[in-house]
ZAMARGU-4260 file (C-alpha; in steps of 0.2 Angstrom, whole numbers, plus 5000, padded with zeros to 4 digits):
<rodrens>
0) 4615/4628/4804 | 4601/4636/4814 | 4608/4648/4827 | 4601/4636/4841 | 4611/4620/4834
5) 4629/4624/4843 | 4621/4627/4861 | 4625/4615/4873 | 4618/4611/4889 | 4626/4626/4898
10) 4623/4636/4882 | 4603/4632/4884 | 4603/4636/4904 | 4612/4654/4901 | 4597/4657/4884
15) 4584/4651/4898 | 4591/4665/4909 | 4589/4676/4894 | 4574/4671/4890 | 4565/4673/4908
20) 4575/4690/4910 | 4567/4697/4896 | 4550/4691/4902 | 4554/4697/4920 | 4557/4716/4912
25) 4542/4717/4898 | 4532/4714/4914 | 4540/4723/4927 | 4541/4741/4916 | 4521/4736/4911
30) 4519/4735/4929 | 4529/4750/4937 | 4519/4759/4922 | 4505/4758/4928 | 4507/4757/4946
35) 4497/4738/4944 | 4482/4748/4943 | 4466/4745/4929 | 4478/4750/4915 | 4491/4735/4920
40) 4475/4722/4919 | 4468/4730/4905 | 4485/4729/4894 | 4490/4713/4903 | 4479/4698/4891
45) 4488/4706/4874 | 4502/4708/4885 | 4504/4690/4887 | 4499/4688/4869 | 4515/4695/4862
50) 4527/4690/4875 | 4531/4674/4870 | 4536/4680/4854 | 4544/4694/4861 | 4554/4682/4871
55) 4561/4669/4856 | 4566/4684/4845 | 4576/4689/4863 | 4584/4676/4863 | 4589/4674/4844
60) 4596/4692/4850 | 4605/4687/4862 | 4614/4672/4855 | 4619/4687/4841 | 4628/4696/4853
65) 4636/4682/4861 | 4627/4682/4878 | 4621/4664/4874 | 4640/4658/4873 | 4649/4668/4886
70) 4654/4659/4901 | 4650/4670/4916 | 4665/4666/4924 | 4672/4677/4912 | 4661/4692/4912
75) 4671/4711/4907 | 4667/4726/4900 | 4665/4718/4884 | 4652/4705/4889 | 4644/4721/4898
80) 4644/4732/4883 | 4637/4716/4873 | 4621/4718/4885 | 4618/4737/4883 | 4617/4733/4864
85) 4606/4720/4867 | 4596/4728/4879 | 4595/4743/4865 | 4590/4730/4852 | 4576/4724/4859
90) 4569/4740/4864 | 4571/4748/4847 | 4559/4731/4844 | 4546/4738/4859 | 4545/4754/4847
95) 4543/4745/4833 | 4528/4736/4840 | 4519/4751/4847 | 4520/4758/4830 | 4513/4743/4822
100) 4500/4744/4834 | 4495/4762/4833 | 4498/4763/4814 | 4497/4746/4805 | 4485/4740/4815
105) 4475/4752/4826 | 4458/4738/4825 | 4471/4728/4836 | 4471/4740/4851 | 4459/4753/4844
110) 4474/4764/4838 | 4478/4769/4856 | 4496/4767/4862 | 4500/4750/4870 | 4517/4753/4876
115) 4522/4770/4879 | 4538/4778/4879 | 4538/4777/4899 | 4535/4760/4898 | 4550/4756/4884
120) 4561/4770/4894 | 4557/4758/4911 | 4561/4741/4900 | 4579/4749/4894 | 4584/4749/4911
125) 4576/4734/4920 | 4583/4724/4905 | 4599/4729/4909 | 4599/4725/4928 | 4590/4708/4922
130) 4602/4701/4911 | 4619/4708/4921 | 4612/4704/4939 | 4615/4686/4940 | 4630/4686/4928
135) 4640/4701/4938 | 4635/4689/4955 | 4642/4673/4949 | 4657/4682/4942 | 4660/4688/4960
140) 4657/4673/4969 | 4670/4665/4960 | 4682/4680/4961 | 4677/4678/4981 | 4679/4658/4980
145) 4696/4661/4972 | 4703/4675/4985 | 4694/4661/5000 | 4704/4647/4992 | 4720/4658/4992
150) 4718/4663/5009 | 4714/4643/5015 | 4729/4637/5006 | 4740/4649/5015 | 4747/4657/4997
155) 4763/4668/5002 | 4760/4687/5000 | 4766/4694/4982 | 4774/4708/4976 | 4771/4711/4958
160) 4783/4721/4949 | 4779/4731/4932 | 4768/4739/4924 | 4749/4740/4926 | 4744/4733/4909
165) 4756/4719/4913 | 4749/4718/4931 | 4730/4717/4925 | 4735/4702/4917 | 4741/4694/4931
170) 4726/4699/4942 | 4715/4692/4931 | 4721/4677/4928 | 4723/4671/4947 | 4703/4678/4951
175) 4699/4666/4935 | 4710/4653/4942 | 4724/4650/4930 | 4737/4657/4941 | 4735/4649/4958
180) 4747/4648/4974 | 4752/4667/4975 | 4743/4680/4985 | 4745/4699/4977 | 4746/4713/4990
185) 4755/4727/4979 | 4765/4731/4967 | 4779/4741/4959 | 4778/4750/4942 | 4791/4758/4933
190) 4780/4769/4927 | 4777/4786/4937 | 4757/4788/4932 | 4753/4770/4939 | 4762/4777/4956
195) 4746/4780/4968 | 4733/4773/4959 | 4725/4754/4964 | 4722/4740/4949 | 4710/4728/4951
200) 4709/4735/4969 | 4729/4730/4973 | 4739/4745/4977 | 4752/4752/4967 | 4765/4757/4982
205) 4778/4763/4972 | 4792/4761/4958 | 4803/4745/4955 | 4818/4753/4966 | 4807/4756/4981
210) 4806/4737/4983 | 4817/4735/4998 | 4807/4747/5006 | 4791/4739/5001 | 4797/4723/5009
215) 4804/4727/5025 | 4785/4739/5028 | 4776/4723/5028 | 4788/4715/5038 | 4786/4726/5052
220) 4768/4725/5050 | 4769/4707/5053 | 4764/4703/5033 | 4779/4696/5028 | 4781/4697/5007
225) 4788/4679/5001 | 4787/4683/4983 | 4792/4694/4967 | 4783/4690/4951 | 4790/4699/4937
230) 4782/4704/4922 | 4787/4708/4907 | 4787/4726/4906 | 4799/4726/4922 | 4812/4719/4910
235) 4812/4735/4902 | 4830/4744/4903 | 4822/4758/4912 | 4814/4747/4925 | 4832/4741/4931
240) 4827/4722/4932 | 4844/4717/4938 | 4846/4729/4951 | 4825/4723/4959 | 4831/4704/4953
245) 4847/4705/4966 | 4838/4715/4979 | 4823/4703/4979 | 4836/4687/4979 | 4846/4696/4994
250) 4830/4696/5004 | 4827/4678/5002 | 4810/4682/4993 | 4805/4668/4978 | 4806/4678/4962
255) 4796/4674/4945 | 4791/4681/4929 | 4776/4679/4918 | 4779/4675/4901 | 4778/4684/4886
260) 4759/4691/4884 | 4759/4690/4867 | 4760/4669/4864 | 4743/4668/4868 | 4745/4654/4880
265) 4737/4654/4896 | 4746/4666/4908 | 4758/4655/4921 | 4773/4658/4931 | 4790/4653/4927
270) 4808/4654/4934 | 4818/4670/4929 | 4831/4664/4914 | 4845/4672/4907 | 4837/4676/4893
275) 4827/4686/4902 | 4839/4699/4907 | 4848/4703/4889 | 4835/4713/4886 | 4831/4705/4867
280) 4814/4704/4859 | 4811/4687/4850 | 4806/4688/4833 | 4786/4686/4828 | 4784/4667/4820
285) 4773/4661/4807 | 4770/4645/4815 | 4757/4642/4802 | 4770/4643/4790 | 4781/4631/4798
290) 4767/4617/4800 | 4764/4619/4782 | 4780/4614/4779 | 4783/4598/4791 | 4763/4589/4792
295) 4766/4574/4786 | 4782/4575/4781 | 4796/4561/4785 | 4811/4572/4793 | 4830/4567/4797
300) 4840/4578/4810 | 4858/4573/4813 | 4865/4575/4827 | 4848/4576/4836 | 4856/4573/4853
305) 4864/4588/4854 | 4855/4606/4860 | 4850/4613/4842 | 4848/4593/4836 | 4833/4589/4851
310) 4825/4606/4847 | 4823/4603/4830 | 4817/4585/4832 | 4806/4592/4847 | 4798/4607/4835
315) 4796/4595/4822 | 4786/4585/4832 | 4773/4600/4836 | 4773/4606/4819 | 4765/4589/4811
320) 4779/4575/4804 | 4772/4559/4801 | 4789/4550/4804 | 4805/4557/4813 | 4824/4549/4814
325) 4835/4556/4823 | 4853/4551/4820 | 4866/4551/4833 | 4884/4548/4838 | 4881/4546/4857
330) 4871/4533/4865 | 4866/4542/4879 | 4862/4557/4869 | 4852/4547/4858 | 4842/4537/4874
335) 4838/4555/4878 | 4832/4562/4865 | 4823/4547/4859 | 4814/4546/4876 | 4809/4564/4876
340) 4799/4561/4860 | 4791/4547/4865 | 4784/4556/4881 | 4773/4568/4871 | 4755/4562/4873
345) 4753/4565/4853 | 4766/4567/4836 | 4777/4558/4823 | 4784/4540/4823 | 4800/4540/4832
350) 4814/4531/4826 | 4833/4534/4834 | 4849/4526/4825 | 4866/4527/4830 | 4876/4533/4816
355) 4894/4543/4813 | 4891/4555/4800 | 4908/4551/4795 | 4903/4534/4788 | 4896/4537/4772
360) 4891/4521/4768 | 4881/4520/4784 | 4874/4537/4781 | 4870/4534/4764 | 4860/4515/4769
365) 4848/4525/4783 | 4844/4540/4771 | 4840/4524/4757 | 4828/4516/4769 | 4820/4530/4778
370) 4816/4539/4762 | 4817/4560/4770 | 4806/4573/4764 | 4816/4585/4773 | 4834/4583/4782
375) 4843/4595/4795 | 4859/4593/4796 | 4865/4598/4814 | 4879/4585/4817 | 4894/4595/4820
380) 4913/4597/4832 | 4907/4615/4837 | 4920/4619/4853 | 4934/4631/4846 | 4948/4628/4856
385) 4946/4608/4853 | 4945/4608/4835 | 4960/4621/4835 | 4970/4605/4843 | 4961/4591/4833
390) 4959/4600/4817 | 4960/4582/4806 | 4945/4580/4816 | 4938/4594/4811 | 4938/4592/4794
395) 4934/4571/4795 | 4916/4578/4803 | 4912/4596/4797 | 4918/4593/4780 | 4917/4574/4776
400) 4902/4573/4787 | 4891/4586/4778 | 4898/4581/4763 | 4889/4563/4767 | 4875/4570/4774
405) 4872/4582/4757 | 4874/4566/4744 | 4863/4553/4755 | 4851/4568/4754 | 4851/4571/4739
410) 4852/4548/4733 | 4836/4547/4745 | 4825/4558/4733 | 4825/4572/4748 | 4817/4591/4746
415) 4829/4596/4757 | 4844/4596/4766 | 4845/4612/4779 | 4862/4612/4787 | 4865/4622/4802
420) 4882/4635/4801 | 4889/4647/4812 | 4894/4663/4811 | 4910/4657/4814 | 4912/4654/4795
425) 4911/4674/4788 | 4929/4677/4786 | 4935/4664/4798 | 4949/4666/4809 | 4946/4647/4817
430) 4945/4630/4811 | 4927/4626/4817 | 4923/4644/4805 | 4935/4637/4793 | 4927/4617/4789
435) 4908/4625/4791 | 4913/4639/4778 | 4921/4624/4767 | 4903/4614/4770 | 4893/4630/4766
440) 4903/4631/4750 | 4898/4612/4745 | 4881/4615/4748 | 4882/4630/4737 | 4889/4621/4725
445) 4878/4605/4725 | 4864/4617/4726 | 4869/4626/4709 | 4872/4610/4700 | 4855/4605/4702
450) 4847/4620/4696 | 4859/4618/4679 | 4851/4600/4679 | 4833/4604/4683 | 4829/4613/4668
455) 4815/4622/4679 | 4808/4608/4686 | 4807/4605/4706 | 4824/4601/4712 | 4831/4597/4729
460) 4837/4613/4739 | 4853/4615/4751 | 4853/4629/4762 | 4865/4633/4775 | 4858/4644/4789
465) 4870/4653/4801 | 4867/4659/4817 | 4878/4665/4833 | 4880/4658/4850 | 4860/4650/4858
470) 4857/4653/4878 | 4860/4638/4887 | 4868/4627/4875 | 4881/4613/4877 | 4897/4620/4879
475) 4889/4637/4881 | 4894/4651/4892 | 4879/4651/4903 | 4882/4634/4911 | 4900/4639/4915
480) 4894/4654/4922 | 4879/4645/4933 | 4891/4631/4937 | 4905/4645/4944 | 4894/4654/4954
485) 4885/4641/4963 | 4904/4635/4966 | 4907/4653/4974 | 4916/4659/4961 | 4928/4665/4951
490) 4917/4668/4936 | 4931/4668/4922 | 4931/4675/4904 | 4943/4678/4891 | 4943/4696/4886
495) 4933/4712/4895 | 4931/4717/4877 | 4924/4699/4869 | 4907/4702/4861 | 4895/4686/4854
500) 4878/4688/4847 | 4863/4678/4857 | 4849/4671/4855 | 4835/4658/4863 | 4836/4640/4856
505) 4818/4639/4851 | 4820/4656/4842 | 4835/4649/4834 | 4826/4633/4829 | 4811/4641/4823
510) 4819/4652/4812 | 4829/4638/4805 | 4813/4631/4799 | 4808/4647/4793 | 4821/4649/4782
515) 4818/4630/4775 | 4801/4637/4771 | 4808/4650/4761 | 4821/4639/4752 | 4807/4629/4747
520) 4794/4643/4740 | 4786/4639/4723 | 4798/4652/4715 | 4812/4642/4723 | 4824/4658/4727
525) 4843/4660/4721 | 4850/4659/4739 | 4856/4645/4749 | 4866/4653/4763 | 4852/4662/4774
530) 4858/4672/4790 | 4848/4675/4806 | 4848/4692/4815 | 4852/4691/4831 | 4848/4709/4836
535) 4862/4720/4846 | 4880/4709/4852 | 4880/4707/4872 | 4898/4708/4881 | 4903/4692/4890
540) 4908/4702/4904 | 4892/4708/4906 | 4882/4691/4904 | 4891/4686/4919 | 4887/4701/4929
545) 4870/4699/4926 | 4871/4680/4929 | 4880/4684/4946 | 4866/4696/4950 | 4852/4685/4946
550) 4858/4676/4960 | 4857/4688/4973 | 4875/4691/4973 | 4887/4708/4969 | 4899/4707/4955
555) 4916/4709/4961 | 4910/4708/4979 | 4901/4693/4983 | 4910/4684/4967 | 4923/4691/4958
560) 4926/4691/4939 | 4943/4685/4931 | 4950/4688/4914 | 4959/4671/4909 | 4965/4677/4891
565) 4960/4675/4875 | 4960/4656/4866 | 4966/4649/4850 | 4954/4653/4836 | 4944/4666/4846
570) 4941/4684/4840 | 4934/4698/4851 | 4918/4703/4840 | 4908/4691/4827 | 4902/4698/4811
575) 4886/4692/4800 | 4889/4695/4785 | 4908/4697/4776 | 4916/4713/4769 | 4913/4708/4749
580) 4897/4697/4754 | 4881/4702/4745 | 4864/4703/4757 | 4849/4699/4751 | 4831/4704/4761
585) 4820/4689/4757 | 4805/4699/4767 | 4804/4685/4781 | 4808/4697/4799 | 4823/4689/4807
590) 4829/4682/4792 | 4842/4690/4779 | 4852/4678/4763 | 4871/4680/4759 | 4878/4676/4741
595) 4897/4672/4748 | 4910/4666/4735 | 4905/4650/4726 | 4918/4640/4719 | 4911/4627/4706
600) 4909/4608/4712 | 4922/4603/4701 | 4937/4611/4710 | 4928/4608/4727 | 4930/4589/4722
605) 4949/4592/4718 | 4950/4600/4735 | 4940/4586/4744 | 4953/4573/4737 | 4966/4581/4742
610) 4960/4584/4758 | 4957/4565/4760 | 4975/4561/4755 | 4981/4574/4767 | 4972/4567/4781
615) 4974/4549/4778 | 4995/4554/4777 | 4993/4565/4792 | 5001/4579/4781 | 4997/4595/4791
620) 5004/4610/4780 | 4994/4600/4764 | 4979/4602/4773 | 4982/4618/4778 | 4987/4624/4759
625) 4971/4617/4755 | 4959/4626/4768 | 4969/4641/4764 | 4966/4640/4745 | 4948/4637/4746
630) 4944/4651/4757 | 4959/4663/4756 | 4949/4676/4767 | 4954/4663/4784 | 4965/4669/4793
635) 4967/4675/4813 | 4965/4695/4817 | 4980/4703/4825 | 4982/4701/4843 | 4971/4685/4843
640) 4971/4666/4844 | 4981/4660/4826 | 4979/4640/4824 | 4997/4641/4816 | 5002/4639/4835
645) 4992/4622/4839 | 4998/4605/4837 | 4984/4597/4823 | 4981/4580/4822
</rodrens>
């Protein structure tokens, strides 16, 4: 491929430019040599000569340098170092010629000097002011054009708030138009060196608790500040972001953030989330990684209506799979779900089934026809003080359900079966702990059994990934807490002491995959129970201050915060990993392995059919012996909800 074949129209226009530049500055310098005197006219014929050659090799120059492929629009301090090399390049060239000139071929010129160091010295510069001049103009017409629109379209006057890396990007992004309707006029930075200093020409007036102030200055000057953007450095602990968040909402003012700078994607401004103020990076994913494992796969997820279930079918769908059912218990769920897919522009073939994990043989007939490559099992009764009232029902979908899902898996030739745990199941003190440890424990099992049978050849895998409470969730705390406080409180938790892990869905989801990636490696690993870190434990109390702030509101005064008591099968703090349970780093960030007890598969069968007899008699202390015997570590904490109290089912 020549270096001319990938230039497009626009690519040709900008190496015109070049060329003519370059042609404009050879002349120019000759001229201003000379003062257009006899010594121009003389050296002008030989002059003209060389200069079309002179010209193309220019070009070819600046194409190297990427002057050829930069859209002006664009134009920094890269693009303007790029043109003090090229300018360089091609007057090292200059020298080169003179040489040739006086040396190599002195009958050419008669071994005088053609060009002179004056005339290359004046070349340097006019070449530099040739090739920037028009770029540097167009980039501020359209910076111009851009603050002109802003002004037209009436966009409200913004403060934005952190630091001025963060800011920058910001800035840039509205002058090259993909941020639009705000209007910058200040901003805040946490950081005292920024304090005094302008970026991009916007004024940094001060730090993130002078905000009030800020406001109330341009109100009184009859500029009136309509919106806080926050970036992400002023989610820093130390740059208070609840604090500026309830000031901002107090004075009416439209607050947003700008995403994570890090993604890639194009800056743009969204709502402030709860996730936003726990003050939690995400983890770094190899989404490389993850496409290499779904393209082109055919994928299952069961219970695909629910909040983790739709994430999972929705990052399946981005990451590549050729076909995707999504089984589910609800109808409307499933309608959801199923409609959602179908909007994407692009992605697998969508099928949706209503199914109850708990009928085997209808479970076992989807798996048969669909044929999975991979299945994740996310079909669950997940609310604790429910299944601490219905625990038959409990075991019929935690335990019986997964056990379905595992040996339809497993008949429909899969790779894998992911199920999704809790980690509710490390010593468990409730029965949603207690049927996901008893499903882990199958998986294990089932898992182990095929390695004896595989005699190193590819198996099936079963892992079990466990993972704390996701943000936003059905049945979560944030949509109680967001649904209280626009009712006007009270906010209510159990315990000023209960602790839970946190994370963000997509992080959750992702990392789910992640793990499957792992399970699946060439040099299939001897772990099936992965565990994701979900970095420091955040109070419940203090979610719900935070929530309450986030609206603009004063905990305890504007909305007060009960303590109701703690429930059946809670405890105050969750643990990752049990006392006598082995941790395994499996070098993936985010990600560690457990190796918990493993009973073999023939006395989990025992178990199983007792479990069934107990349930189809209604025997409550069987079922209890049971559970109890195959993960004698179950048991409630002192001083917390004991399922022995609650009516079962």
């Amino acid at each position: 491929m020549t270096p001319f074949s990938r230039l497009t129209l626009r690519n040709f226009l900008i190496a015109s430019h070049d060329a003519l530049a370059t042609a404009f500055a050879l002349l120019a310098s000759f001229y201003l040599r000379f003062e257009g005197g006899q010594g121009f006219f003389v050296r002008l014929p030989r002059l003209l000569h060389v200069l079309p050659f002179f010209v193309v090799f220019s070009v070819v120059v600046c194409y190297v340098f990427n002057l050829t492929t930069t859209k002006w629009r664009f134009i920094s301090l890269p693009d303007a170092l790029n043109i003090l090399r090229v300018a360089s390049v091609l007057t090292v060239a200059l020298v080169v010629i003179d040489y040739i000139l006086i040396f190599v071929a002195p009958n050419i010129h008669g071994g005088q000097v053609f060009l002179g160091r004056i005339t290359i010295v004046l070349y340097w510069f006019i070449e530099i002011f040739s090739l920037s001049a028009l770029r540097f103009a167009y980039r501020y017409f359209r910076y111009s054009r851009t603050r002109h629109h802003a002004r037209a379209e009436d966009a409200p006057r913004t403060l934005l708030v952190g630091r001025a890396a963060d800011a920058e990007v910001v800035l840039r992004g509205i002058e090259n138009g993909a941020i639009k309707g705000i209007w910058p006029v200040g901003m805040l930075s946490p950081s005292a060196a920024d304090r005094g200093q302008s970026i991009r020409n916007i004024p940094v007036l001060g730090g993130v608790d002078d905000i009030e102030s800020v406001i109330r200055d341009f109100a009184s000057r009859e500029k009136p500040i309509k919106r806080v953007v926050l970036t992400p450095s002023a989610f820093e602990p130390d740059a208070h972001p609840e604090a500026a968040l309830m000031r901002a909402k107090r004075l009416g003012l439209i607050v947003s953030r700008l995403p994570s700078l890090e993604s890639g994607d194009a800056p743009r401004l969204t709502n402030v989330a709860v996730e936003d103020l726990l003050l939690r990076p995400s983890e770094k994913i190899d989404y490389a990684r993850l496409e290499a494992l779904v393209k082109g796969k055919a994928v299952i997820v069961t219970g695909g209506g629910g909040s983790i279930g739709s994430e999972i079918c929705e990052r399946v769908a981005t990451f590549g799979a050729a076909r995707l059912l999504v089984i589910e218990n609800s109808e409307p769920a499933l309608y959801a779900v199923t409609e959602a897919l179908a909007a994407r522009t692009s992605g697998p073939v969508i099928e949706g089934r209503i199914a109850d994990i708990r009928d085997r043989e209808r479970v076992m007939q989807l798996m048969s026809e669909f044929k999975p490559d991979i299945v994740f099992h996310a079909a669950a009764l997940k609310h604790v003080p429910i299944l601490e009232r219905d625990w038959s029902e409990g075991v019929k979908t935690n335990i019986f359900g997964s056990v379905n899902v595992a040996d339809a898996a497993l008949a429909a030739g899969a790779d894998a079966m992911v199920m999704i745990s809790t980690d509710k199941a490390i010593e468990p003190v409730s029965m949603l702990g207690l049927t996901k440890r008893f499903a882990e424990m199958y998986c294990q099992a089932l898992d182990h059994e095929l390695v004896t049978q595989s005699a190193g050849k590819p198996r099936m895998r079963l892992i079990s990934v466990r993972f704390g409470n996701v943000l936003a969730s059905n049945g979560s705390v944030v949509p109680k807490f967001k649904a209280q406080i626009e009712a006007g409180g009270p906010v209510t938790v159990t315990h000023p002491d209960m602790v839970r892990y946190f994370m963000t869905i997509r992080e959750a989801c992702d990392l789910v995959i992640t793990a499957a990636t792992h399970a699946l490696a060439p040099t299939r690993p001897d772990v099936s129970v992965y565990v994701l870190e979900m970095g420091q434990p955040v109070k419940i109390v203090d979610l719900a201050e935070r929530m309450i702030r986030m609206s603009g509101l004063e905990p305890g005064l504007d909305i007060e915060v009960v303590f109701t008591g703690m429930r059946p099968g809670e405890r105050l703090n969750e643990i990752l990993f049990a006392s006598e349970e082995p941790t395994v780093d499996i070098g993936i960030s985010g990600i560690m392995a457990a190796k918990p007890n493993e009973p073999p598969m023939q006395t989990l069968r025992k178990w199983l059919a007792d479990l069934e007899a107990a349930i189809a008699a209604n025997d409550r202390s069987t079922i209890k012996a049971v559970l109890k015997d195959a993960v004698p570590e179950f048991g409630p904490a002192v001083g917390e909800g004991s399922p022995e109290s609650s009516p079962a089912q």
